[in-house]
N, C-alpha and C positions, 0 to 999 in steps of 0.2 A: 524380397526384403523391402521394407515399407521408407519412406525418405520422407526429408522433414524441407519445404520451400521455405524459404525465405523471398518474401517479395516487397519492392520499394509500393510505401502505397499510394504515393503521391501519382508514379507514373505506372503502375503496377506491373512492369519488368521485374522477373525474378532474378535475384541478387546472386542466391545460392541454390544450392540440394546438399542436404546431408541426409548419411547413412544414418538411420536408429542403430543402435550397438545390441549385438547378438549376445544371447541366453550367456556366454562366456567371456564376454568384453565385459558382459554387468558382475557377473561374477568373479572378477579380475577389479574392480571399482570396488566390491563389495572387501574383497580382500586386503587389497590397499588402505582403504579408510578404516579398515579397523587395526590395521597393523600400525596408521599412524595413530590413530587414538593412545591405544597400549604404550607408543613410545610420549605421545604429549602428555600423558598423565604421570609420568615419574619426570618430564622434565622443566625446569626453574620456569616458572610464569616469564619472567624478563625475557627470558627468550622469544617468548610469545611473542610479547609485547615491542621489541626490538623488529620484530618481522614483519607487524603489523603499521609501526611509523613506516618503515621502510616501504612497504605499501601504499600507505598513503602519499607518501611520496611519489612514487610512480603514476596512480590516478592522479596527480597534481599535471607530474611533465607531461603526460599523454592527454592530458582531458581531451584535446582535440580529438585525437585518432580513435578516444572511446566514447565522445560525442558520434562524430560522424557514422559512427556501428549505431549506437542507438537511432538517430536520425534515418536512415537507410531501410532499417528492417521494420518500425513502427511508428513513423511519420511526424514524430514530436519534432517543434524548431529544432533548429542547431540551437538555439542560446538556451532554451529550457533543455536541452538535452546537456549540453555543458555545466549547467549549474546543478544538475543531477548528481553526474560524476564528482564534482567536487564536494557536494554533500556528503558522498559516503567518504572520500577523502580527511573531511573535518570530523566526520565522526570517527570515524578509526583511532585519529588520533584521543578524542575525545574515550574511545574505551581505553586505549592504551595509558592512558594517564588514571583514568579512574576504577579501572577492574580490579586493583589491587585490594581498595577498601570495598566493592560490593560481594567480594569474595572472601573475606574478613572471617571469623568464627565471629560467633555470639554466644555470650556467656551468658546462662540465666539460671536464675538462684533458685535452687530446687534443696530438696535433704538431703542431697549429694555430697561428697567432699569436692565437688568439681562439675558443671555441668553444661555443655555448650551443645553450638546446630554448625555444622559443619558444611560447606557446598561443594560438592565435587560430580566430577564430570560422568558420563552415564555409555558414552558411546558414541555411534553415528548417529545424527540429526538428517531427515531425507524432511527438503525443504521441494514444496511444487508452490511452483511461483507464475503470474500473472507477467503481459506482457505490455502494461500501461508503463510500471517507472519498470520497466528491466535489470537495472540497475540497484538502484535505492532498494527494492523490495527484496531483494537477493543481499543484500550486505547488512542492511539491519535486524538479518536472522543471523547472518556468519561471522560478525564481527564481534559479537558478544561469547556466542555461540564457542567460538574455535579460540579466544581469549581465554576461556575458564576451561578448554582442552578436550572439547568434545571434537568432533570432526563434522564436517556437512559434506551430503551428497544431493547437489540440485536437480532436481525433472522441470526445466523452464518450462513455459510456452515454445508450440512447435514451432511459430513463426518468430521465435529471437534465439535462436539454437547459438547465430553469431554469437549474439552479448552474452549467451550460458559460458563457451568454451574460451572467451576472450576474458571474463572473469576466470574462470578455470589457470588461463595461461598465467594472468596477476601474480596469482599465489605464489605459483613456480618460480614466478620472476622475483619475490620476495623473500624468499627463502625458506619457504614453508616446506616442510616433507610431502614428498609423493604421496596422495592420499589423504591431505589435510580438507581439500574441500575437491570436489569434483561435482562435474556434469553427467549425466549421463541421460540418453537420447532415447526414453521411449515414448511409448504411446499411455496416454490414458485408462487405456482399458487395461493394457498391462502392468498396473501399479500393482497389484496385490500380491504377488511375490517380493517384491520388495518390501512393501509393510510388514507381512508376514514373517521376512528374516532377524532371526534372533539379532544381528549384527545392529541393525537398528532399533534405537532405544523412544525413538521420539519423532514425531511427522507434524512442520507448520507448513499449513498452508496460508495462500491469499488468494480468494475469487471466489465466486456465484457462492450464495447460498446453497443451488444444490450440488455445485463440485463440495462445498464442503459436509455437509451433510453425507456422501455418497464416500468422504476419506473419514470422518467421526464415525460409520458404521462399519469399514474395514476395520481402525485403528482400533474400535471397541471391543473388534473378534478375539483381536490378537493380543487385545491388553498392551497397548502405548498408547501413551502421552501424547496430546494434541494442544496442539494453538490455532483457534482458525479465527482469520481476518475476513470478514467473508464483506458481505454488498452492504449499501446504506443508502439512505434517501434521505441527505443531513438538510433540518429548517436554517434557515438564516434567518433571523425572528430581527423586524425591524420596529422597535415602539418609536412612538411620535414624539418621544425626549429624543431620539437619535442624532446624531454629526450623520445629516443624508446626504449630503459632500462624499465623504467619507465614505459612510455604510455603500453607497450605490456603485462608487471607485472600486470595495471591495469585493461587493457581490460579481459585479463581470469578471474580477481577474480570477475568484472563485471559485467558478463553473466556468469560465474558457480557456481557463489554462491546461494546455493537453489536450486540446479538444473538446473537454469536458470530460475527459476519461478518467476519471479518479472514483475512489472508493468516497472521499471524502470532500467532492466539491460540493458546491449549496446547491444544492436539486432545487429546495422549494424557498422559494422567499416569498416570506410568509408576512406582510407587512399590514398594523395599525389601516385603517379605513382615511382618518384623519391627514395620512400624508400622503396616501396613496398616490396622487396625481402628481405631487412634487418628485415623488422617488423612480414612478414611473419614467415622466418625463427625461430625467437625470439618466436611468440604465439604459434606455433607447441610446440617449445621443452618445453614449459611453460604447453601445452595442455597434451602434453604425459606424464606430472609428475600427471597430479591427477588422484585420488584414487578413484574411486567412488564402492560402496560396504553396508555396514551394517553401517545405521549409529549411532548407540550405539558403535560400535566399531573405541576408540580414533587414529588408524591411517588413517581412514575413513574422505576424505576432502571434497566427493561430496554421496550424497546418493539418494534415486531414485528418479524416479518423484510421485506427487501423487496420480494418478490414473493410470492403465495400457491404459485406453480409452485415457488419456492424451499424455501418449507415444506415443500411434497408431498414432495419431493424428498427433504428432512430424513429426514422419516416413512419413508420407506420402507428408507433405511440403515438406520435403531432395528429396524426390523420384522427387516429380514435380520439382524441380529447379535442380538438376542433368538432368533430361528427357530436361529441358529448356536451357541446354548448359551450367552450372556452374561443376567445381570439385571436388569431394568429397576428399578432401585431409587428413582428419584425422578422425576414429570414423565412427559413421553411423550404430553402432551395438544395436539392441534392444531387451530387453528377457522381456515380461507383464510391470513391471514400469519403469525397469532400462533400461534407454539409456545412452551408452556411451557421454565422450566429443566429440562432432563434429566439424569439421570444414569445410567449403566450400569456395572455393576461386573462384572468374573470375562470381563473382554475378553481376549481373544488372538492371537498373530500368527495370519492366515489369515481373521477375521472382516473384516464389511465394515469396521467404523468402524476398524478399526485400517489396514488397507489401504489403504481411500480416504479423500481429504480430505474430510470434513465441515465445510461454510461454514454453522454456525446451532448454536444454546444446545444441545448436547450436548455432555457431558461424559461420558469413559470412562476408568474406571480399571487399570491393567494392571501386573501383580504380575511385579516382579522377586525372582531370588534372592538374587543381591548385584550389588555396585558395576558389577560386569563385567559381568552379566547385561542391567543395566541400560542399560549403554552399548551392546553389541550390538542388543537390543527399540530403542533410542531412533536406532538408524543402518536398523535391519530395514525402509526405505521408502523409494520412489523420490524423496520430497521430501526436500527439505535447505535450509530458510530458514532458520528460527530455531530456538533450543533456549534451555531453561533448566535450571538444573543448582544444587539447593538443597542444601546440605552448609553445617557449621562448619569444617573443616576443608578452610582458602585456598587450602593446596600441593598438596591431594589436586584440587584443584577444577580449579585449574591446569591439571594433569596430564593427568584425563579431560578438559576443555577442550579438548586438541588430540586427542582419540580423537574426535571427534562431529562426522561429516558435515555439517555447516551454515556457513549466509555469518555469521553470529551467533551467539554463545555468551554467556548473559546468566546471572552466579554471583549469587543470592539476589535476583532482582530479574526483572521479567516483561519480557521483548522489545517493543523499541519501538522506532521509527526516531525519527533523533536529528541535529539538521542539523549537530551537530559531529561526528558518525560516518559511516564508509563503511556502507551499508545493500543487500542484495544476496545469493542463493543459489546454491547448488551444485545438481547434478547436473538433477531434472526442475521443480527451481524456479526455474531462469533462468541468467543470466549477464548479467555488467555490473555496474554500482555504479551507484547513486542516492546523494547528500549527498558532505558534505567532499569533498577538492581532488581524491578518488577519481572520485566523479561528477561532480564539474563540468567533469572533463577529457577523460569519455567521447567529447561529439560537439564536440571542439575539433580543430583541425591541429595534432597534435605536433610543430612544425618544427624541423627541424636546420637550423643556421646555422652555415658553418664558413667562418671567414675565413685565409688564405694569409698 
């Protein structure tokens, strides 16, 4: 029987081992979540929504106890791992108060005596989830999700099995039926039984391009619904109107917060020629202040990555774009997880780091001519999630806003998902919406209702 480590990455002591759950433990999960489905959909939304404060509650009193799980198993500080938990806290509540109007009928005037769209719930949702926010990624699929009375069954990452079954436990403690969201412990290769099952109406993911392309061409066999969040390599496009105070403040807490592990930090800043050396100057001395170290310990601002295979991996992109003529100006040191902040300057289209998504505390700087130059370098990639785009001038902001390939365009301020925003990319970063009435409506029955 195959087992799943949990390992701390800081000191890479394994935490735990758990059992993957056999052909009848999954089929016993499969059973459950559809029997609760059956009963949440004949029962009163409030209820929902009563269970779901009540939840939120709970990740309130415990932040610690589900901080220190995420800290443990995938290296994030304690304070970013705290402010995690509490995110999905405020959003809970934040559906709970507003799912009632995204769930609403709509009436539209047809030769009808009566004609509305109806949203109702379809089934189990099988969410495989990434092990950057553990957390966050896992709730703002099932807070919407199990609100409007579908059910969710999560396949995490094999290295946060913890935070899978301690989310799992939440529920319980909330007073959600047996079945309303679970965990369940396999492996990757054996996903397709589960897509496969009728029981399941709908499959989101988050990670790699080609995990998700590899579940779009399951989910396509079997005919469900998908939402995949997949990679990005977001511009942070800096023009010479810029607050570089500001923008350069931004751009480090951008790309080093989490290591730099995010789908949607600023990979490439992409900055104006004319300020170059100002802005440089500024993310250096911004770079050389963080701490990166143990992150249980509170003067600790950056902590490892979380795998060492991750790091290599890091290393070896810095290697090819340094080999390809770029400069290694800050950082570039690696011991098993932890890689220092880096920085590389004099990047360009064709090099690895600008090509490929880089997921860890690199930073690369890429000199545009002007405004236009910039927006072409900032579309020149097969990603398209987020972008930012830092100018004083609103109208011009505007303007380039609708030139830039991405599901996000964030003016003087860093990309973030936002449970009062549609959240979601273009071209090889996905398709689908996560958050507002956008994703809550993904894996619902858009029913037309047309009375004679």
């Amino acid at each position: 029987m195959s087992t799943f480590k949990s390992i701390n990455p800081y000191t890479q002591e394994t935490i735990a081992e758990y059992a993957a759950h056999t052909e009848a433990e999954i089929e016993q999960r499969l059973a459950w979540g559809y029997q609760a489905f059956r009963q949440s959909r004949n029962a009163p939304l409030q209820e929902r929504c009563n269970r779901m404060i009540k939840l939120a509650a709970l990740l309130k009193v415990q932040a610690d106890e589900h901080a220190a799980i995420i800290t443990r198993e995938m290296g994030k500080t304690l304070r970013e791992a705290k402010a995690e938990v509490l995110k999905c806290a405020d959003s809970a509540e934040y559906y709970a108060q507003h799912i009632t109007e995204m769930l609403q009928f709509k009436a539209v005037l047809s030769d009808a005596q009566q004609s509305y769209v109806a949203y109702e719930p379809k089934g189990i949702v099988l969410a495989i989830m990434p092990w950057n926010f553990p957390y966050w990624q896992v709730f703002r699929f099932a807070i919407p999700n199990i609100l409007a009375g579908n059910t969710g069954l999560l396949k995490h990452a094999s290295n946060v099995s913890g935070c899978a079954l301690a989310i799992e436990k939440l529920f319980l403690e909330a007073g959600f039926p047996e079945g309303t969201f679970q965990a369940v412990l396999v492996n990757s290769k054996n996903i397709e039984p589960l897509i496969a099952d009728t029981r399941i109406q709908g499959v989101t993911l988050t990670g790699s391009t080609i995990a998700g392309m590899s579940v779009a061409q399951l989910a396509g066999k079997y005919i469900k619904k998908t939402v995949l969040e997949l990679g990005g390599s977001d511009p942070f496009i800096v023009l010479k109107d810029a607050n570089i105070e500001e923008a350069a403040k931004i751009a480090v807490k951008a790309r080093m917060q989490n290591a730099g592990q995010s789908c949607i930090a600023a990979k490439r800043w992409i900055v104006e020629k004319s300020i170059l050396d100002n802005f440089t100057d500024r993310v250096s001395q911004l770079l050389g202040q963080v701490k990166q170290g143990d992150p249980f310990h509170p003067d600790t601002n950056m902590g490892p990555m979380a795998r060492p295979d991750l790091a290599a991996e890091l290393a070896l992109q810095m290697r090819k774009t340094v080999a390809q003529g770029a400069s290694l100006a800050l950082g570039g040191k690696q011991d098993n997880a932890n890689f220092a902040p880096t920085l590389l300057t004099g990047v360009t289209a064709g090099m690895t780091a600008f090509d490929e998504e880089t997921f860890g505390p690199l930073a690369v700087i890429i000199t545009a001519n002007d405004e236009q130059h910039a927006i072409q370098l900032a579309n020149q990639t097969p990603f398209g999630l987020g972008s930012a785009l830092w100018t004083t001038d609103l109208e011009k902001a505007k303007k380039l806003a609708s030139q830039i390939e991405s599901g996000n365009v964030f003016i003087n301020a860093m990309v973030r998902s936002d449970a009062r925003l549609p959240f979601g990319g273009v071209k090889q970063s996905g398709y689908g919406r996560e958050l507002s009435i956008e994703g809550t409506h993904e894996f619902l029955n858009v029913k037309t209702v047309y009375i004679a």
